[in-house]
MDAnalysis code that builds the backbone (N, CA, C; Angstrom):
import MDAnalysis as mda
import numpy as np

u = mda.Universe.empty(414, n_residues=138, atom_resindex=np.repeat(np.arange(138), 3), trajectory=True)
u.add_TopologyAttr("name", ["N", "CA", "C"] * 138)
u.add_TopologyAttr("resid", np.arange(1, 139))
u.add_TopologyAttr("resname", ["UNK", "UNK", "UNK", "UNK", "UNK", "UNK", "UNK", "UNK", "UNK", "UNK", "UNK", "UNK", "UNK", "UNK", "UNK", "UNK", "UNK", "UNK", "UNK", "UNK", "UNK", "UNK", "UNK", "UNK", "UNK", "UNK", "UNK", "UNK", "UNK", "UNK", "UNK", "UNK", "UNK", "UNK", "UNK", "UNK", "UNK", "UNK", "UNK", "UNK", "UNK", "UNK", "UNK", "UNK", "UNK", "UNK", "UNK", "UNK", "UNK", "UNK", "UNK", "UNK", "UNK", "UNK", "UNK", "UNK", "UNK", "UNK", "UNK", "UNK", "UNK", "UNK", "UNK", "UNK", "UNK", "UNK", "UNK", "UNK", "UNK", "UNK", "UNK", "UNK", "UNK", "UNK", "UNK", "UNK", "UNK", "UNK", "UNK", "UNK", "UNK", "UNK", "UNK", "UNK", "UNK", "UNK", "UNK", "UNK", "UNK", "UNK", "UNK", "UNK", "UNK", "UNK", "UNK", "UNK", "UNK", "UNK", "UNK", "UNK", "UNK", "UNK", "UNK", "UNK", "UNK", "UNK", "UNK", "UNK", "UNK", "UNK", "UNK", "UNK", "UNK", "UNK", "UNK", "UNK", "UNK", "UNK", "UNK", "UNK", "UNK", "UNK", "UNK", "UNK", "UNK", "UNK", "UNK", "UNK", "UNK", "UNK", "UNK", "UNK", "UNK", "UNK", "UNK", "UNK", "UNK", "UNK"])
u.atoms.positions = np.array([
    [-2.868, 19.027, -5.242],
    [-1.774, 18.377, -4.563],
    [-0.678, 18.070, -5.562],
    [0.589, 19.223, -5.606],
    [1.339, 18.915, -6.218],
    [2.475, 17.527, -6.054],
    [3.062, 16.760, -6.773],
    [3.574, 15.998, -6.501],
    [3.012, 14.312, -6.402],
    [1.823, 14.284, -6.604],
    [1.022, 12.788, -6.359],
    [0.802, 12.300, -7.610],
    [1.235, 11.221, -7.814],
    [1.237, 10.721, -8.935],
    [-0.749, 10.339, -8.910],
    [-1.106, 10.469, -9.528],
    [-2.996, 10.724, -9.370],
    [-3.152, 9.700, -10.400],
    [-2.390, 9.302, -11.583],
    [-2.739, 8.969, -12.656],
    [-1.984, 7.097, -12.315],
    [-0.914, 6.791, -11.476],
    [-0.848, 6.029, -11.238],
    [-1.795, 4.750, -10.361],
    [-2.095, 3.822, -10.654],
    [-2.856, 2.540, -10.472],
    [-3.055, 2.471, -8.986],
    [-1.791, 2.385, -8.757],
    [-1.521, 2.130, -6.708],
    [-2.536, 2.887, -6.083],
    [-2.173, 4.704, -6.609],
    [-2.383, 5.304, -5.894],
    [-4.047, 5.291, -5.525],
    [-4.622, 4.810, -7.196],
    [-6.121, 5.243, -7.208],
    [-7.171, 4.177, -6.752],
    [-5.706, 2.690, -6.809],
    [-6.662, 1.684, -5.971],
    [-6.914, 1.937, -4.569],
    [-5.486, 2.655, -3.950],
    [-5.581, 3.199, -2.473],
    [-7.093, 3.848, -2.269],
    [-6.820, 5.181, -2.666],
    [-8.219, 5.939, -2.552],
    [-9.690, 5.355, -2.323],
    [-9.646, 4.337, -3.886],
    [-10.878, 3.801, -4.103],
    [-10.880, 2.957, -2.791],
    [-10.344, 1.790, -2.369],
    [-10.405, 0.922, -1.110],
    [-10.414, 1.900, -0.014],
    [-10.151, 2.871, 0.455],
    [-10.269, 3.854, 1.369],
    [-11.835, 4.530, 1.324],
    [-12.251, 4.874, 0.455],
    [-13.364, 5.315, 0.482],
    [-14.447, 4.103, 0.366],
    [-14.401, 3.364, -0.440],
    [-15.309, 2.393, -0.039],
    [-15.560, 1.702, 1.149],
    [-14.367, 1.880, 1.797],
    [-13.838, 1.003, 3.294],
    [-14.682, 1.838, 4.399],
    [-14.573, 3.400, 3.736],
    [-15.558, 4.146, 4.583],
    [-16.971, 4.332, 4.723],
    [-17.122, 3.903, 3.392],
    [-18.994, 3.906, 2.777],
    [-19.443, 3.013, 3.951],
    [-18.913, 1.631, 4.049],
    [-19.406, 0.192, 4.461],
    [-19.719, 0.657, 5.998],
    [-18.528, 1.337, 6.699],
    [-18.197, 1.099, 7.534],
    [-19.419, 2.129, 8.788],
    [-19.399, 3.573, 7.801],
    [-20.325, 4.580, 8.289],
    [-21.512, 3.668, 8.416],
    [-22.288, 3.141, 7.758],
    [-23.721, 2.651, 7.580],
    [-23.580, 1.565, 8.767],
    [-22.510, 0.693, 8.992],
    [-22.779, -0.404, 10.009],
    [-22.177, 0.248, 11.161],
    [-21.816, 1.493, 11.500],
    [-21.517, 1.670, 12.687],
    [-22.309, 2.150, 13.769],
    [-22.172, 1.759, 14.890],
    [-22.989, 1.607, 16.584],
    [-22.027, 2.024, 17.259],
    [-22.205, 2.814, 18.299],
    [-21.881, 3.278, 18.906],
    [-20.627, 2.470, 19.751],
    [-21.144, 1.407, 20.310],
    [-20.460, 0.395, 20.766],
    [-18.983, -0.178, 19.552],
    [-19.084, 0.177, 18.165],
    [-18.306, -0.291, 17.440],
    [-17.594, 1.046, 16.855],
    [-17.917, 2.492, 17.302],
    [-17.582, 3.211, 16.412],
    [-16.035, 3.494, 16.935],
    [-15.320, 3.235, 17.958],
    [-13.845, 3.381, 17.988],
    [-13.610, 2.176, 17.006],
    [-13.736, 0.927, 16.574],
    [-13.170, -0.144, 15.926],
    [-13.103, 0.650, 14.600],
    [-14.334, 0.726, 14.141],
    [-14.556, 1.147, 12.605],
    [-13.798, 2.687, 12.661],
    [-13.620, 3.570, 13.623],
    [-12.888, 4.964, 13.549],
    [-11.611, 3.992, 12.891],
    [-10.859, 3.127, 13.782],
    [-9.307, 2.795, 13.542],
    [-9.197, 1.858, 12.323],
    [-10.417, 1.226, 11.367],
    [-10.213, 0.648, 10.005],
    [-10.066, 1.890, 9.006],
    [-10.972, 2.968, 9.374],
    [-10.747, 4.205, 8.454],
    [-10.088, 4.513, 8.345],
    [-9.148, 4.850, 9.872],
    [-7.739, 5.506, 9.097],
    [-6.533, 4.468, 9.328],
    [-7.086, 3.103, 9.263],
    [-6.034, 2.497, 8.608],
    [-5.812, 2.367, 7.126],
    [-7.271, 2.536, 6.248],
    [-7.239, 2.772, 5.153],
    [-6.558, 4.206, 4.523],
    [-6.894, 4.752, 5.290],
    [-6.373, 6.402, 4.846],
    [-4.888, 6.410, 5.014],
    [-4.559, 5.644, 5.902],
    [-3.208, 5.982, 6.021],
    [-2.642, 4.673, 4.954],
    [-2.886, 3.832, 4.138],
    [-2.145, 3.363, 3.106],
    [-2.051, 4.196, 1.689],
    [-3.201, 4.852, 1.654],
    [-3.314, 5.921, 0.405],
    [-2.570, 7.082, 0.895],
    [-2.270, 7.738, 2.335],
    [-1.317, 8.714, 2.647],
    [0.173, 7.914, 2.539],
    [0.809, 6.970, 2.674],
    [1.987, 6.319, 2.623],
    [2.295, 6.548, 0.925],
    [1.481, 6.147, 0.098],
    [1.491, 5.721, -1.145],
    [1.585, 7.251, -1.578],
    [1.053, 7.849, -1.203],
    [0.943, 9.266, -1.791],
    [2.390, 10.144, -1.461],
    [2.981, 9.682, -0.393],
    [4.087, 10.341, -0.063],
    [5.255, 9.913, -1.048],
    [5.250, 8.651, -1.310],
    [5.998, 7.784, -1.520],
    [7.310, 8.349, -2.641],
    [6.211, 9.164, -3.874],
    [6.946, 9.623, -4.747],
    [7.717, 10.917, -4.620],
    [7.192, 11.244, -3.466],
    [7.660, 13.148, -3.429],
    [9.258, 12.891, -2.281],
    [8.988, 11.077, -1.885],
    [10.486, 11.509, -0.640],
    [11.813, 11.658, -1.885],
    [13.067, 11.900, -1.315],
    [14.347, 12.360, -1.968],
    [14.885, 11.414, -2.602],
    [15.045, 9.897, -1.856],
    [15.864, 8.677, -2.271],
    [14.955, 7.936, -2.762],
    [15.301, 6.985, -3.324],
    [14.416, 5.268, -3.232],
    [14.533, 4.561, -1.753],
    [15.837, 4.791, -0.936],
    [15.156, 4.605, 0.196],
    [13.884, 4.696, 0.713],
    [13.897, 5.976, 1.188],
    [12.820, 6.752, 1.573],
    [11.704, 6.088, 1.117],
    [11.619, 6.822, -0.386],
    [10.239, 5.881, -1.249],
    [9.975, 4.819, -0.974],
    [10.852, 3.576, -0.777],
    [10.514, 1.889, -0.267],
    [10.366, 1.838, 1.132],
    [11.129, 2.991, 1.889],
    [9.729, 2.729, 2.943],
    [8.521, 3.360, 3.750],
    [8.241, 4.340, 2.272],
    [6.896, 4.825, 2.193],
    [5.856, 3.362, 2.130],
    [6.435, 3.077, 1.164],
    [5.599, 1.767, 1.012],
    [5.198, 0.611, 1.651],
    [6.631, 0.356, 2.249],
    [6.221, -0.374, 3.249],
    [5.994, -0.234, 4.348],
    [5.570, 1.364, 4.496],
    [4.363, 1.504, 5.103],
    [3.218, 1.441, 5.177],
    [3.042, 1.456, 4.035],
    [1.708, 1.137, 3.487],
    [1.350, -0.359, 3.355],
    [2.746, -1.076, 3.123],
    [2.060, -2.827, 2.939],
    [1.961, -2.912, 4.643],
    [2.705, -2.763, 5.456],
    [2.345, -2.540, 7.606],
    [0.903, -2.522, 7.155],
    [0.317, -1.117, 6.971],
    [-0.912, -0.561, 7.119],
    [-1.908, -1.396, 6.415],
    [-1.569, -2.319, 5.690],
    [-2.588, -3.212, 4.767],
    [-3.045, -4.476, 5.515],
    [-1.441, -4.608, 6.208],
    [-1.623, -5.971, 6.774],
    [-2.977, -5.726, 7.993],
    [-2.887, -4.191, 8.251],
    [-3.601, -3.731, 9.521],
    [-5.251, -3.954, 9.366],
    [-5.241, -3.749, 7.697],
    [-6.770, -3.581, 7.244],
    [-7.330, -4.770, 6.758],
    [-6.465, -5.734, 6.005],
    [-6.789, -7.285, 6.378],
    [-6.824, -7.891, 7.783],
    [-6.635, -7.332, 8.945],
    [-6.972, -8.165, 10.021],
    [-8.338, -7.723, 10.526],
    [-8.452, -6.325, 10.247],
    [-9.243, -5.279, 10.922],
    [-10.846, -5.450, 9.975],
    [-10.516, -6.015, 8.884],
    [-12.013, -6.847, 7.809],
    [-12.209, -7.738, 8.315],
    [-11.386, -8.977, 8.585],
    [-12.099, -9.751, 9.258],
    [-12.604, -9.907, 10.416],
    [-11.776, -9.332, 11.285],
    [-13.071, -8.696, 12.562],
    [-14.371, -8.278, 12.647],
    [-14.213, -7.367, 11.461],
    [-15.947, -6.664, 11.218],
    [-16.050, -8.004, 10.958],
    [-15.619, -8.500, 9.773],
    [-17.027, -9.452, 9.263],
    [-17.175, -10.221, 10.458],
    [-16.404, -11.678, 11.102],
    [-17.001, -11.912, 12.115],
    [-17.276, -11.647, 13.306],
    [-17.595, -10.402, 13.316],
    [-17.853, -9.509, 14.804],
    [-19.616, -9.315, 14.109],
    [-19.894, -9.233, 13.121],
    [-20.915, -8.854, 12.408],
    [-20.857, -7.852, 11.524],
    [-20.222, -6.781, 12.174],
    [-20.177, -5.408, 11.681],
    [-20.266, -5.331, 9.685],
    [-19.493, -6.455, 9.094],
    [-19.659, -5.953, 7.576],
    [-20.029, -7.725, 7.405],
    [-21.079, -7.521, 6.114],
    [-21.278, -9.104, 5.546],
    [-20.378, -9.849, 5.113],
    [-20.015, -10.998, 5.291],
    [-19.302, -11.411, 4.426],
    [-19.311, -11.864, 3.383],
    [-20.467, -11.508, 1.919],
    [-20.423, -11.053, 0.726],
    [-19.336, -9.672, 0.842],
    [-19.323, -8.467, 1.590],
    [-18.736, -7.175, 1.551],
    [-17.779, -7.027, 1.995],
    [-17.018, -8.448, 2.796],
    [-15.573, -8.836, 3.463],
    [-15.060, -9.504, 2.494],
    [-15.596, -10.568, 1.166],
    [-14.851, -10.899, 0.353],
    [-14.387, -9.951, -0.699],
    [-15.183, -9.231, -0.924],
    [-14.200, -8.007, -2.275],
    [-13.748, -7.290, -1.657],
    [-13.687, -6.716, -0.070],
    [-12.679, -5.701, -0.043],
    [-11.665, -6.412, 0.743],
    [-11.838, -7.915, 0.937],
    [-10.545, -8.547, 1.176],
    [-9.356, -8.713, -0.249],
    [-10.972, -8.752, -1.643],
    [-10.100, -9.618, -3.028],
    [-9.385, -7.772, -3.148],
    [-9.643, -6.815, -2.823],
    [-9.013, -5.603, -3.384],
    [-8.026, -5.224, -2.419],
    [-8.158, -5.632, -0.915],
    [-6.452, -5.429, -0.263],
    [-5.565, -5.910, -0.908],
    [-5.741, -7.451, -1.076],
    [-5.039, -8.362, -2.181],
    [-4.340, -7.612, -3.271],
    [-5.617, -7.182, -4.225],
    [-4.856, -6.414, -5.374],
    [-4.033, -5.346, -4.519],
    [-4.196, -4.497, -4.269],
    [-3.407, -3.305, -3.810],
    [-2.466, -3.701, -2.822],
    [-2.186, -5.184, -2.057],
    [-1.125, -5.327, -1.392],
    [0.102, -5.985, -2.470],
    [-0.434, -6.431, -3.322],
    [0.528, -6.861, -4.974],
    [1.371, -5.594, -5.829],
    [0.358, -4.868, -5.574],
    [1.047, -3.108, -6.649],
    [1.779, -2.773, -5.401],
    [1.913, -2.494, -4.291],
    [2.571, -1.855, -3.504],
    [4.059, -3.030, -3.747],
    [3.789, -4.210, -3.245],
    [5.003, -4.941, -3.668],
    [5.488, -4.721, -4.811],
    [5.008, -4.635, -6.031],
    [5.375, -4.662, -7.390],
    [6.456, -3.672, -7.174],
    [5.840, -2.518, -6.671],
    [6.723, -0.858, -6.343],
    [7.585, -0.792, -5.662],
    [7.489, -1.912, -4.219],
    [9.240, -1.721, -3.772],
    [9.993, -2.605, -4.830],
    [9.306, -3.495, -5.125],
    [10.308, -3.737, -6.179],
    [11.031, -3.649, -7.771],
    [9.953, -2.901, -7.776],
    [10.408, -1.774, -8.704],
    [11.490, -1.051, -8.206],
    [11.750, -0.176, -7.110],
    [12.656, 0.294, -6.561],
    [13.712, -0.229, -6.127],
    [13.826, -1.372, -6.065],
    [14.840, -2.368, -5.566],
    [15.970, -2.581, -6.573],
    [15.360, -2.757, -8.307],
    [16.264, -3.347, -9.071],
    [17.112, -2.065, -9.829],
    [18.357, -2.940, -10.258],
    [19.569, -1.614, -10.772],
    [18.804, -0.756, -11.783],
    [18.923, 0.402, -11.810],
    [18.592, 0.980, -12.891],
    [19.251, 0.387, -14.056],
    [17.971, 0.868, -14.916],
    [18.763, 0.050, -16.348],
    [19.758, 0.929, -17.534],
    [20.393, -0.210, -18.342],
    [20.984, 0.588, -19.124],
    [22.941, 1.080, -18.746],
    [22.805, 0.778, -17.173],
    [23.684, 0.987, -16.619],
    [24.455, -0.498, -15.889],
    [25.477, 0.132, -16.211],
    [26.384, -1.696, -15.615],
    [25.796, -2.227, -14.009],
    [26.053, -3.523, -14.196],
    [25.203, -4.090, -13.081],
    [26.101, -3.896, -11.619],
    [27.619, -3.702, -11.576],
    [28.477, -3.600, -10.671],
    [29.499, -2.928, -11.488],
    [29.924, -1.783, -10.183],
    [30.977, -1.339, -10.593],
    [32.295, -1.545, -11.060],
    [32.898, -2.861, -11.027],
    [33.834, -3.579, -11.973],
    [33.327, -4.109, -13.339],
    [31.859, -4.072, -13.615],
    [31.479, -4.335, -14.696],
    [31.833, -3.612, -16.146],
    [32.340, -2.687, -15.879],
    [32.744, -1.193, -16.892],
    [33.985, -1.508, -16.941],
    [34.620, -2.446, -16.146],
    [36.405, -2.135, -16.262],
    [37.198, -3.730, -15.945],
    [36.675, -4.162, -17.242],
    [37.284, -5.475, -17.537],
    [38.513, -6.086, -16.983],
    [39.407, -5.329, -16.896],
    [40.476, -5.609, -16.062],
    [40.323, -5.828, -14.318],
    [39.437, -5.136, -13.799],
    [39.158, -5.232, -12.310],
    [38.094, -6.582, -12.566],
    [37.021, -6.950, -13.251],
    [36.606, -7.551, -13.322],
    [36.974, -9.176, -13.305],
    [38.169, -9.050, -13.632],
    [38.978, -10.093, -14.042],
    [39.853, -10.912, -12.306],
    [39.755, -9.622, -12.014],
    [40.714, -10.011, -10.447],
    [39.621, -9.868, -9.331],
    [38.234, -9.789, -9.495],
    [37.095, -9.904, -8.647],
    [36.266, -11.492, -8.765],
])
């Protein structure tokens, strides 16, 4: 997969919480629960697909709201854990770390729009900033 940053943090906490999200979820699923646990899977999948897109769109637009698609989709998988846990479906020993790792990975996704948010550096902060004279009458 050309284009995915693989080596970046976000991306590999995505994955990892996606696949673990799936380990838990296969073993406690019943029939009666398997549409719930189908729609936590690919709510997980789809924050590691957001994140994965994120770098290949054209703008920083775009890119920030890859992401915050992915923080939507997080908020989806913190509601959708605690259901299992008190529905039964996951323990809650196994609802607190993959609640403490949405956490982490809902922090790096923020970190990243805002990363994208601030002026590039190196470069004047506003365009009257370069031209002292306009600066002066702003």
């Amino acid at each position: 997969m050309a284009g995915i940053p693989r080596e970046t943090k976000v991306w590999q906490e995505a994955i990892g919480l996606a696949g673990d999200v799936i380990r838990v979820v296969r073993r406690a699923t019943r029939r009666e629960t398997k549409a719930f646990t189908d729609a936590l899977m690919l709510s997980t999948s789809a924050v590691a697909s957001a994140i994965a897109e994120a770098p290949t769109r054209p703008t920083a637009t775009e890119e920030r709201d890859c992401y915050a698609r992915a923080r939507r989709s997080l908020v989806a998988v913190e509601t959708q854990l605690a259901i299992a846990r008190v529905s039964g479906i996951i323990p809650a020993s196994v609802h607190a770390q993959l609640a403490a790792r949405v956490a982490s990975l809902t922090q790096r996704v923020s970190n990243q729009m805002n990363h994208l948010e601030r002026p590039p550096s190196g470069g004047a902060t506003s365009p009257t900033a370069s031209l002292p004279f306009l600066a002066d009458i702003t």
